[in-house]
ZAMARGU-4260 file (C-alpha; in steps of 0.2 Angstrom, whole numbers, plus 5000, padded with zeros to 4 digits):
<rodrens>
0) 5344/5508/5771 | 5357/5495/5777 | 5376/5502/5775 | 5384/5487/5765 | 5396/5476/5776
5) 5414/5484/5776 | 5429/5476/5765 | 5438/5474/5781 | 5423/5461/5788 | 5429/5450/5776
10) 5439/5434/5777 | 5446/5438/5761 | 5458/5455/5757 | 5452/5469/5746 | 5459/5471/5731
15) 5456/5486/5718 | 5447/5482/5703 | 5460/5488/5693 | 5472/5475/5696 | 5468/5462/5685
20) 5490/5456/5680 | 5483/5440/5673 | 5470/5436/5662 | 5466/5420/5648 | 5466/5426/5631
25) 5468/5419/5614 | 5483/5428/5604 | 5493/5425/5590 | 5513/5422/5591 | 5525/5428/5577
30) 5543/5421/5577 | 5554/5426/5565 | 5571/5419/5563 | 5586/5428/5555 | 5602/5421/5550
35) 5617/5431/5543 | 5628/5424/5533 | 5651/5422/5533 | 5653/5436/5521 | 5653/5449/5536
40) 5672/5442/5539 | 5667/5440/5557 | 5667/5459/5562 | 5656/5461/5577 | 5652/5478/5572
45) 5646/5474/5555 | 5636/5459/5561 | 5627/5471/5575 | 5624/5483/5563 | 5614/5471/5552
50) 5607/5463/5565 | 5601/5480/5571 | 5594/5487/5554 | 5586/5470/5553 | 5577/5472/5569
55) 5572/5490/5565 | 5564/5483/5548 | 5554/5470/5560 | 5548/5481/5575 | 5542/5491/5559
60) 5530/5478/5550 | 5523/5472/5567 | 5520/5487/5573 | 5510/5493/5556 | 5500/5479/5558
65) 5498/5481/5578 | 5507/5468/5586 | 5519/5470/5598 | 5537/5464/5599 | 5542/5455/5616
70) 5558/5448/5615 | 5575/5443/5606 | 5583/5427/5608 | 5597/5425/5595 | 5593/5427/5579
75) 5574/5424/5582 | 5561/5439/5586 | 5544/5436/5596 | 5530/5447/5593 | 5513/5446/5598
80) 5496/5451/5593 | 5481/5451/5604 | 5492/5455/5622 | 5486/5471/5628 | 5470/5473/5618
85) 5461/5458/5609 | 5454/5462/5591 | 5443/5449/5582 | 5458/5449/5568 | 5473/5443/5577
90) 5475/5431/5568 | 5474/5440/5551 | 5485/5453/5559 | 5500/5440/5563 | 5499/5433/5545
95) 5501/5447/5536 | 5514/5456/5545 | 5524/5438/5543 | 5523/5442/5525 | 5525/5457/5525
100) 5542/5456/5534 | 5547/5442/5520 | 5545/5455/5506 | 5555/5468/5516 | 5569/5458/5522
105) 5571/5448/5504 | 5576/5467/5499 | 5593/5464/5512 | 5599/5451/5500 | 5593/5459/5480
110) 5607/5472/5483 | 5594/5483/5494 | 5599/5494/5507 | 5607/5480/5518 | 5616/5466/5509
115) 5614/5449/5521 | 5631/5444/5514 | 5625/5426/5510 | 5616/5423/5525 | 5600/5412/5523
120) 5581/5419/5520 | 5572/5421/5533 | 5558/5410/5542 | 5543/5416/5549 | 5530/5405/5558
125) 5513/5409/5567 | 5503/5399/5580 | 5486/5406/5586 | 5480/5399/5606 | 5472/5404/5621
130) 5485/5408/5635 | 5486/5415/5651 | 5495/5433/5650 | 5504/5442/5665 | 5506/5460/5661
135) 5498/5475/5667 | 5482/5480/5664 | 5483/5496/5653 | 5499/5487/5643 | 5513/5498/5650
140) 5528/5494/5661 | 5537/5478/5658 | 5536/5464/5642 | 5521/5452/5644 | 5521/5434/5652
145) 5515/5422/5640 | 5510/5406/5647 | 5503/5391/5638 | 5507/5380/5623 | 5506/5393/5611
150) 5526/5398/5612 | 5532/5381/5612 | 5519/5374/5598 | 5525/5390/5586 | 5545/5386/5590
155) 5540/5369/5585 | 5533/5375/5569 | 5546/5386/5564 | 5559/5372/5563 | 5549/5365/5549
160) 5547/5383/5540 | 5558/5380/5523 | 5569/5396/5520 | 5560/5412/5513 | 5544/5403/5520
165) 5527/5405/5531 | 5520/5392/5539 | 5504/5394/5553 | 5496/5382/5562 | 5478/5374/5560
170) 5470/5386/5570 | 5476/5403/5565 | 5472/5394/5547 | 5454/5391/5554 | 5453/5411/5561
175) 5457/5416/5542 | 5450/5408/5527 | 5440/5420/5527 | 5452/5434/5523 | 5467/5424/5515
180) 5468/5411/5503 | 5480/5396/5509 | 5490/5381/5499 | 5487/5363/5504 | 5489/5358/5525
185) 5503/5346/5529 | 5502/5331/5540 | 5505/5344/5555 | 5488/5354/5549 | 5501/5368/5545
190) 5500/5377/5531 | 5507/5391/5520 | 5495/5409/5516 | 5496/5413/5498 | 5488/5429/5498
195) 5473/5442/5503 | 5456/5432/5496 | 5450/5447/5486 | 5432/5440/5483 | 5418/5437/5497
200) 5417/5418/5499 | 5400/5418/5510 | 5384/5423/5504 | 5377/5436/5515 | 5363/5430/5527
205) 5345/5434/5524 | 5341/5452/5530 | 5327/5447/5546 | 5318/5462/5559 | 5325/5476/5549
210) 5309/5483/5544 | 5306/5496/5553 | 5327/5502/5549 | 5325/5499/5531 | 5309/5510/5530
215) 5320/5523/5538 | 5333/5521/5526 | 5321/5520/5510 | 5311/5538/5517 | 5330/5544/5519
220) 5335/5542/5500 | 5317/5550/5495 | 5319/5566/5506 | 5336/5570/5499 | 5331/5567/5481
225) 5317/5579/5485 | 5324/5589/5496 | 5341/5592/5485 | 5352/5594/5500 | 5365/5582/5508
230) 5358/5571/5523 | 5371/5564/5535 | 5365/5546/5541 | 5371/5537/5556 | 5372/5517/5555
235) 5376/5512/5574 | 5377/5494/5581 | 5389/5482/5592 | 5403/5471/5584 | 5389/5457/5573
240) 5373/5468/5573 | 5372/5470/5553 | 5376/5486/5549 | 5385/5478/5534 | 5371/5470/5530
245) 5360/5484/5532 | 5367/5496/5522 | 5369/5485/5507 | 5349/5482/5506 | 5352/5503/5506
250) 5364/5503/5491 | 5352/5488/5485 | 5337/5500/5487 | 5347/5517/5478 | 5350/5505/5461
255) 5331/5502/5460 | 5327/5521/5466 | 5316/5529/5453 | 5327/5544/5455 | 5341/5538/5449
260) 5354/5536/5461 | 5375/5534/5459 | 5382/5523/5473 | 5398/5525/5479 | 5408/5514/5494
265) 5423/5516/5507 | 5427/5509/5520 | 5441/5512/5536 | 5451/5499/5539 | 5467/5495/5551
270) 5476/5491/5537 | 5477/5512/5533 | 5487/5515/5547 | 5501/5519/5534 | 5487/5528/5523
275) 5475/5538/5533 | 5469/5544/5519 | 5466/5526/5512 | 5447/5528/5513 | 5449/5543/5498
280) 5458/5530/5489 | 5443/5517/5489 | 5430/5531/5487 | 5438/5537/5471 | 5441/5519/5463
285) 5421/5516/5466 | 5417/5533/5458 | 5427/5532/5443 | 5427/5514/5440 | 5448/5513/5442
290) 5457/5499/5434 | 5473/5497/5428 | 5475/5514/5420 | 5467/5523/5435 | 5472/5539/5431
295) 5464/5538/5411 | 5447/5533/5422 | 5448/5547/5434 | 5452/5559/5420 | 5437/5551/5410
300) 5425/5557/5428 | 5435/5574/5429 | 5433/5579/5413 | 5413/5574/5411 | 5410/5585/5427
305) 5423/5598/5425 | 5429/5600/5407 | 5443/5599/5403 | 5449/5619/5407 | 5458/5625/5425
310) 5447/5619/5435 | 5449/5600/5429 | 5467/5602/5427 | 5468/5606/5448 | 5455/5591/5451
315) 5465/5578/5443 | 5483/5585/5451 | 5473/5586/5468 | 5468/5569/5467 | 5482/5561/5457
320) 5493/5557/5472 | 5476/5545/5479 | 5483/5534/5464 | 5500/5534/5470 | 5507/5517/5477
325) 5518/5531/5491 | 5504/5540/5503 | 5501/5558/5500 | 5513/5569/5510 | 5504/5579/5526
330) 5507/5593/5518 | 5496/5589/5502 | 5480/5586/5514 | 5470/5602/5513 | 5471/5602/5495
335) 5467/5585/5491 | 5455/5585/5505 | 5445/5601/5495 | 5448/5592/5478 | 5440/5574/5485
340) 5423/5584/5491 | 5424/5595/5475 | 5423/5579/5465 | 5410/5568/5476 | 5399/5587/5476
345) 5400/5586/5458 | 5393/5568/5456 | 5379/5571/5468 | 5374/5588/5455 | 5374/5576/5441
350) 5361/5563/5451 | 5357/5560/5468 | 5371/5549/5478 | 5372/5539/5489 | 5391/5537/5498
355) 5392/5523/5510 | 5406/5524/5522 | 5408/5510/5535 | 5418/5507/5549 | 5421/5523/5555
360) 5425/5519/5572 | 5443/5513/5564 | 5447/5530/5553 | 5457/5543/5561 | 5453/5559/5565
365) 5459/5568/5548 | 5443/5556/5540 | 5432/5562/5553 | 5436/5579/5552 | 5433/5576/5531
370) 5417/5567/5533 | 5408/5581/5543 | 5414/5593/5532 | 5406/5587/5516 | 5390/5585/5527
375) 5390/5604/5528 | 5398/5611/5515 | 5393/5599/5500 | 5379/5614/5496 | 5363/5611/5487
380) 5364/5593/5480 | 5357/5577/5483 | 5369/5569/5492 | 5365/5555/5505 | 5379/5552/5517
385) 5377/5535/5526 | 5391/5530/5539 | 5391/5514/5549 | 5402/5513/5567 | 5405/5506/5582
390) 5396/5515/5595 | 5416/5518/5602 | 5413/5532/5589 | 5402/5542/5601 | 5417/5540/5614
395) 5429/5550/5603 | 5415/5562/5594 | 5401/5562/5608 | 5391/5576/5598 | 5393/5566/5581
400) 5377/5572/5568 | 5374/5585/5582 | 5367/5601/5578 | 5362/5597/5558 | 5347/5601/5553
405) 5348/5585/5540 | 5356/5571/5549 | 5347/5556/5555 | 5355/5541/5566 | 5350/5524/5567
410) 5354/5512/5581 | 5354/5493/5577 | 5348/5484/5595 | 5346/5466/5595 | 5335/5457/5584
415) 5317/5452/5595 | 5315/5430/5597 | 5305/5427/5582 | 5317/5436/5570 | 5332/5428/5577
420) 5322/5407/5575 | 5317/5415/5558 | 5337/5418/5555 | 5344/5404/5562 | 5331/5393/5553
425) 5336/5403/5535 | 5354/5397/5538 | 5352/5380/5544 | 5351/5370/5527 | 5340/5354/5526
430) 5356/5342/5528 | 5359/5349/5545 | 5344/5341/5551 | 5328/5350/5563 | 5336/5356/5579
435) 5328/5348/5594 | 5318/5360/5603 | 5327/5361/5620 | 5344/5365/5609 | 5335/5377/5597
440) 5329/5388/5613 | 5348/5386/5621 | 5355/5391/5603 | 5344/5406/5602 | 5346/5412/5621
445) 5366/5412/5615 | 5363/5423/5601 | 5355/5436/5609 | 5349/5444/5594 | 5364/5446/5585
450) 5366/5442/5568 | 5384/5437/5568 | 5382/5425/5584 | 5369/5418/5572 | 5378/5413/5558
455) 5393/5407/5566 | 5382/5395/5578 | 5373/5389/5561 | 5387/5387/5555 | 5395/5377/5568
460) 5379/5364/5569 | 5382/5363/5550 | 5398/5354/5554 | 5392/5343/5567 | 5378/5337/5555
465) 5365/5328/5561 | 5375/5317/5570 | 5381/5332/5583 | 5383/5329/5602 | 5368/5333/5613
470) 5369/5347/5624 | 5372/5364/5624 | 5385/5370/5609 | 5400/5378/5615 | 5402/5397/5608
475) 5411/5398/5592 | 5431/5403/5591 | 5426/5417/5581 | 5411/5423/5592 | 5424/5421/5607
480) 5435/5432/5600 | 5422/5446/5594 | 5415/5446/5612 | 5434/5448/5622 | 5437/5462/5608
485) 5422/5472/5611 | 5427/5469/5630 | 5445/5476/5627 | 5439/5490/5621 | 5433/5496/5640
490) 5445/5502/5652 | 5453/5490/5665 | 5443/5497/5678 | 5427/5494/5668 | 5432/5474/5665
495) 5435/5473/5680 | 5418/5478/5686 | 5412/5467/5675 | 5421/5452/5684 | 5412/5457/5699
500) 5396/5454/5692 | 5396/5440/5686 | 5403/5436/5703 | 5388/5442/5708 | 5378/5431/5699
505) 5377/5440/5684 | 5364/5455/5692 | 5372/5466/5704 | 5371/5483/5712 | 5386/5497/5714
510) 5384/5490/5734 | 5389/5472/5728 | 5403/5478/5716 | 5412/5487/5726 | 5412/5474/5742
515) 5417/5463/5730 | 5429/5473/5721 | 5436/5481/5735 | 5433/5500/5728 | 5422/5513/5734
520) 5404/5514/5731 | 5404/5529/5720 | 5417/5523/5709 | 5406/5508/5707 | 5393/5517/5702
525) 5401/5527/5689 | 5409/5510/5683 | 5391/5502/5681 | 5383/5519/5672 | 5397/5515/5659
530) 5393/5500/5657 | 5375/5501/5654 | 5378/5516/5641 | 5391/5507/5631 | 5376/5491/5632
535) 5386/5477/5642 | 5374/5480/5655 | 5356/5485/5656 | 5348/5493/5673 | 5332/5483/5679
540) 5315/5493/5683 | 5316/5485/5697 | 5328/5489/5713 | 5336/5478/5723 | 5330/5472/5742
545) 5339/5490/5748 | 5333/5502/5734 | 5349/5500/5725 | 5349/5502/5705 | 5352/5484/5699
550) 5361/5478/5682 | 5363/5462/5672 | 5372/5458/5657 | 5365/5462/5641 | 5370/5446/5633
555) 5375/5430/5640 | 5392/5430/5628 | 5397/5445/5637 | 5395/5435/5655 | 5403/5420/5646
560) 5419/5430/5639 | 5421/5439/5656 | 5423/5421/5664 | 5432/5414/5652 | 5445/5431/5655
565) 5449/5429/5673 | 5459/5415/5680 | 5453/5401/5691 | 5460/5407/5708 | 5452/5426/5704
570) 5436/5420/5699 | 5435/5409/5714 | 5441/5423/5725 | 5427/5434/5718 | 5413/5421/5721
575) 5418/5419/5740 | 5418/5438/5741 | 5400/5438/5732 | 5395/5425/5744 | 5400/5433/5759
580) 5393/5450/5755 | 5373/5442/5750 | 5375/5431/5768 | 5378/5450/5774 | 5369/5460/5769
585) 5352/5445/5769 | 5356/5445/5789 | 5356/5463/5787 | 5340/5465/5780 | 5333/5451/5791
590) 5340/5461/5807 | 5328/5476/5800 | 5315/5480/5812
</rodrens>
C-alpha cells in the first residue's frame, strides 16, 4: 500500500488536532450588578469585605448551577454557561442561577448575615447567542474570550433591569418556555422568569418503531412477576432517542398488567449537585404519595409494611432526613442508603414493582453504587428495575448490568424511514399543510431517525405554516444545541477528529485524519475507534482505494454541528489540507504499477 503523503509535503503547516483555541458556540451570559450603599461610612475595608462576601455568595450560586465566573468589572459580575462544555440547558441554567442569586443576596439587606447598609438590590440580566470563544480546549489556564453580540446585547439589557429584578432576552426566553413560566415580553422582547413550570406543557409524541423494544419490555415485567426476583433493565440511547418516551408505555403497560403492578419514578437531574442524594428524595414522594404533611404519608407506607414496632421506628428516622429542606449529612448515607432499599424491597413483597429511574448518566457515583446494590441484594421479590442513560454511562461504569444473572439492556438505535414519515406525519397537524415531497425527503434525511429532531423540525414547519419559505429548513436552536452537547461530551482530541472528517468530506480514513490533522496515524486510528463506539461515526464494509477502514458520520446533524463549531479560517484550512492529501495520495495510486 501507498504510504500517505508526509505533513511536511504540504503547503500548509501541521497542526495537532488538539489545538482547537477557538470555536463558535452558543452560551448564555449572566451579569449581575451589585451596589453598596453610604451606610458603610466610606471604610475601604468594610466596603472590600462586603464586596468580597458578596462575591463569594455569587461564584457559589453559578457554580451550583455550572456556569463559570469570568470577570469583575466594578460592581458588575460576568459568568458564563455553555464556555468549556455546551449542555442542551444553558439557558435554563443561567436563569436560574439569576434567581437564585436574588433570593441569596436579598438576605444581605433582611438583617442576614451581611447588612448592604442601604445599598440598592441587585440587578441580574441574561442574554443567550452564538459566539466565538477563545480559550483552551479542555477549559483550563486562562479566563475565556468571548466574542460577539452577546456581551454587549446583555449590558444593554441590564440597564433596563429594575432593582431586585431579572430580565432575559428573547432568545434565552425562546430556549426555556419549556422549563419556566415567564410574565409578559416588553417592547425589547425581554422578559421577566416567574418560576419553574411544574406541569408538562407538550403532549408527548406518538410512540412509532418501538415494537420490537416494547415487546422486550412487556416479556421483562411478566418474567419478574413469575420469576419473583429483581430484574435490572438497561434503557440506552443518544440525546432525543426516546428513552422517556419508551419507559412511560412501560409504566403505561405495568398499570394495566394483570399482576398487579406499583410504579415508582426518579429521576437524576443537574439540579442535585447540592443533593446527591436527590433521586431518594423523588423515589420516596412517588412511593408514599408525599404531600404537604410528608412525613404523616411516609409513616402511613412504613407502618402498612413494617408496623409500627422497632423496625418501623428505624425506617421512618432513616428516611426522615429525605424530607428535610437541608441534605442529609455524608455521614447518615449508609443508613439511609439501607433504610431506602429496605422500604422499596418491602413494596416489591407486597406486589410486583416496577421503579423507573432515568437519567442515570447525570447521578453521581453514591447513586450508582445504590442502584446496583438493590439489583442484588433486593432478595426474592418482584422487583423490576428499569434505568435509562446516556451511553456516557458505560464510559464511567464500562461492565454496568455485567455479571447478573437477571439483567437485560436495551439499546435505542435510530428509528428505520418508514417510522420516522410515519412520526413526522403524526405531528404535523392538518393547518400545517402536506409537505412537498422534495422537502419531506430533506426533512427526514435531517432527522436521522431521532425522535426529538422530529418534533422540533415539526414543530418548526408548524410555525412557518403553509406559507413557509421553500428550501431546505434550517436545524432547530434547540436541535443545535442537543447535537454541540452530545459533541462536548468527547474529548478535544476526538472533536477535533471529527473536524477532519468532515474536511474530508464527511468519509474518511485514520490516513486522511491524520495528514489533515497533523497527528500520527495510530493516534488517528484510536481517535476514529472512539468515535464509532460512542456512534458519531460508523465504519463502512467497504475500504478505501488503499485497504484503509473508512468512517462517515452517523447523522447529518453531527457533520452540520462540527461545521458550525470551527471558525471559517480552520475550516478552510482543513479543506485545503483534505484537498491536497486526495490529489496525493489519487497520483499515488495512479503511479501504482
Amino acid at each position: 500500500l501507498p504510504a500517505p503523503p508526509h505533513a511536511a509535503a504540504f503547503p500548509y503547516p501541521a497542526v495537532p488536532a488538539g489545538v482547537l483555541t477557538e470555536q463558535h458556540k452558543q452560551l448564555s451570559m449572566l451579569l449581575v450588578r451589585t451596589t453598596l450603599g453610604k451606610g458603610l461610612g466610606g471604610d475601604p475595608e468594610d466596603a472590600a469585605r462586603l464586596s468580597g462576601e458578596l462575591a463569594v455568595a455569587i461564584r457559589d450560586e453559578v457554580a451550583r448551577h455550572g456556569g463559570k465566573v469570568s470577570g469583575v468589572l466594578g460592581p458588575v459580575t460576568f459568568a458564563l454557561f455553555g464556555v468549556v462544555r455546551t449542555r442542551e440547558d444553558d439557558a435554563e441554567r443561567a436563569v436560574r442561577a439569576g434567581r437564585a442569586i436574588l433570593r441569596r443576596l436579598r438576605q444581605y439587606g433582611a438583617g442576614g448575615p451581611v447588612p448592604v447598609h442601604g445599598g440598592s438590590a441587585p440587578r441580574v440580566a441574561v442574554a443567550t447567542g452564538v459566539v466565538v470563544v477563545t480559550c483552551s480546549a479542555d477549559g483550563t489556564g486562562a479566563v475565556p474570550i468571548v466574542n460577539g453580540a452577546v456581551p454587549k446585547s446583555c449590558a444593554d439589557l441590564l440597564e433596563t433591569v429594575p432593582p431586585g429584578g431579572i430580565r432575559v432576552c428573547a432568545t434565552t426566553r425562546s430556549g426555556t418556555e419549556r422549563s419556566l413560566v415567564y410574565g409578559p415580553a416588553g417592547p425589547d422582547g425581554a422578559s421577566e422568569p416567574l418560576g419553574a413550570r411544574t406541569a408538562r406543557t407538550d403532549t408527548p409524541p406518538a410512540l412509532v418503531g418501538r415494537d420490537r423494544e416494547v415487546e422486550q419490555l412487556g416479556g421483562a415485567l411478566g418474567d419478574v412477576a413469575r420469576r419473583q426476583r429483581p430484574c435490572l433493565l438497561t434503557v440506552l440511547g443518544e440525546p432525543g432517542a426516546g428513552k422517556s418516551r419508551l419507559m412511560a408505555e412501560l409504566a403505561r403497560l405495568a398499570r394495566r398488567s394483570p399482576h398487579g403492578y406499583r410504579v415508582v419514578t426518579g429521576h437524576s437531574s443537574w439540579c442535585d449537585r447540592d443533593r446527591p442524594l436527590a433521586l431518594l428524595d423523588r423515589t420516596l414522594a412517588s412511593a408514599t404519595g408525599t404531600d404537604d404533611r410528608a412525613r404523616d404519608a411516609l409513616a402511613r407506607t412504613v407502618h402498612a409494611l413494617f408496623g409500627t414496632g422497632d423496625r418501623g421506628r428505624w425506617l421512618l428516622d432513616r428516611l426522615g432526613p429525605l424530607l428535610r429542606d437541608e441534605p442529609p449529612a455524608p455521614a447518615d448515607w449508609p443508613d439511609l442508603a439501607a433504610a431506602w432499599r429496605l422500604l422499596l424491597t418491602g413494596l416489591a413483597a407486597e406486589r410486583p414493582l416496577l421503579l423507573v429511574l432515568e437519567d442515570l448518566h447525570t447521578a453521581p457515583d453514591p447513586i450508582l453504587d445504590l442502584v446496583t446494590e438493590l439489583a442484588d441484594a433486593a432478595g426474592p421479590v418482584p422487583l423490576l428495575l428499569a434505568v435509562t442513560a446516556r451511553p456516557e454511562l458505560l464510559d464511567r461504569r464500562p461492565t454496568w448490568g455485567g455479571g447478573r444473572r437477571d439483567a437485560l439492556a436495551v439499546t435505542l438505535d435510530p428509528l428505520d424511514e418508514p417510522s420516522s414519515a410515519a412520526l413526522l406525519d403524526a405531528l404535523l397537524t392538518d393547518s400545517d399543510g402536506a409537505l412537498p415531497a422534495d422537502l419531506r425527503r430533506d426533512v427526514l434525511a435531517r432527522v436521522g431517525g431521532n425522535p426529538l429532531y422530529a418534533v422540533e423540525y415539526a414543530r418548526e414547519l408548524s410555525v412557518q405554516g403553509p406559507g413557509r419559505p421553500a428550501g431546505p429548513p434550517t436545524m432547530p436552536r434547540h436541535v443545535r444545541q442537543v447535537v454541540a452537547a452530545h459533541l462536548d461530551t468527547l474529548p478535544p482530541l476526538a472533536k477535533a477528529v471529527l473536524v477532519c472528517a468532515s474536511a474530508l468530506g464527511g468519509v474518511c480514513c485514520a490516513d486522511g485524519v491524520a495528514a489533515v490533522g497533523g497527528v500520527d496515524r495510530a493516534e488517528a486510528a484510536h481517535w476514529l475507534d472512539h468515535l464509532e463506539r460512542r456512534d458519531f461515526l460508523r465504519r463502512s464494509r467497504h475500504p478505501s482505494a488503499t485497504g484503509a477502514l473508512r468512517y462517515a458520520f452517523r447523522h447529518p446533524a453531527t457533520r452540520e454541528a462540527v461545521d458550525a463549531l470551527v471558525p471559517r479560517t480552520v475550516r478552510e484550512d482543513r479543506r485545503r489540507r483534505a484537498e491536497a492529501w486526495t490529489e496525493s495520495t489519487a497520483a499515488q495510486l495512479t503511479a501504482r504499477p
